[in-house]
C-alpha positions in Angstrom: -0.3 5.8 -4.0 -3.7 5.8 -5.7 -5.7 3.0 -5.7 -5.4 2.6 -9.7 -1.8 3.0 -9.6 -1.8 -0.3 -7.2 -4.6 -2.3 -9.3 -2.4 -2.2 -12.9 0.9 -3.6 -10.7 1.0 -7.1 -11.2 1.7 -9.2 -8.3 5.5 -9.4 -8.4 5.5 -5.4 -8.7 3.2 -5.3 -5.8 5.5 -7.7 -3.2 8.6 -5.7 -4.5 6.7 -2.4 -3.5 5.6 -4.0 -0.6 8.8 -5.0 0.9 10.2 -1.6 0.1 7.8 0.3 1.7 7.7 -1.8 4.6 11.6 -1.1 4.9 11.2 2.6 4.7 8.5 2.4 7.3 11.6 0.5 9.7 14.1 3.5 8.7 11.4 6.2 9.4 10.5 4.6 12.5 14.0 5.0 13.7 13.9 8.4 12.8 11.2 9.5 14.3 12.2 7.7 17.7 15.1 9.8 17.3 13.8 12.9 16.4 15.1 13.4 13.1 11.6 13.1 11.3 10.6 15.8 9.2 6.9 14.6 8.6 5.7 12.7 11.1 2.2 12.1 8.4 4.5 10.0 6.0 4.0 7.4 8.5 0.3 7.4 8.4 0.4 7.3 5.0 2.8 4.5 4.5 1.2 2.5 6.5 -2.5 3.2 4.1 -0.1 2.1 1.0 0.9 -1.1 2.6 -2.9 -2.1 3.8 -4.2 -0.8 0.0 -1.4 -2.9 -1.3 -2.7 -6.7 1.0 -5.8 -5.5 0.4 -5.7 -5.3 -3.7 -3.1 -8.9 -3.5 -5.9 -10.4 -1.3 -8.7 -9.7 -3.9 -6.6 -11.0 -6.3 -6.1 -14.4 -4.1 -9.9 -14.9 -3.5 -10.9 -13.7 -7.3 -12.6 -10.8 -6.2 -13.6 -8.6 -9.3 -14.0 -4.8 -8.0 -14.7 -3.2 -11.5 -18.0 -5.1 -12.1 -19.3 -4.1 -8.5 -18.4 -0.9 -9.2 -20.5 -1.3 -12.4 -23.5 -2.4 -10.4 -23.7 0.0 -7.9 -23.9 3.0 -10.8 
């Protein structure tokens, strides 16, 4: 998932996609233990979505507004 894509979820959208890509993480997990895991990277990259995913709720907790510092830094 892009970044974007996560920042115009709203908060109940981003815990329901939280919770189900922490549950395919558990399934792929168990198929990787068992050596039934096609692409091994779709770990690695599930677990990026679920730190981009705390990491946009937590600015959202502490008001933190990204687009302005974006704004300032151009």
């Amino acid at each position: 998932m892009k970044i974007k894509e996560i920042r115009n979820l709203t908060n109940d959208e981003l815990n329901a996609k939280l919770v189900a890509i922490k549950s395919e993480l558990f399934n792929l997990r168990f198929q990787h233990a068992t050596g039934n895991l096609a692409n091994p990277m779709l770990l690695n990259s599930l677990k990026k979505d679920i730190a981009k995913i705390k990491t946009v709720l937590t600015e959202r907790e502490l008001n933190i507004n990204t687009n302005s510092d974006k704004k300032a830094k151009a």
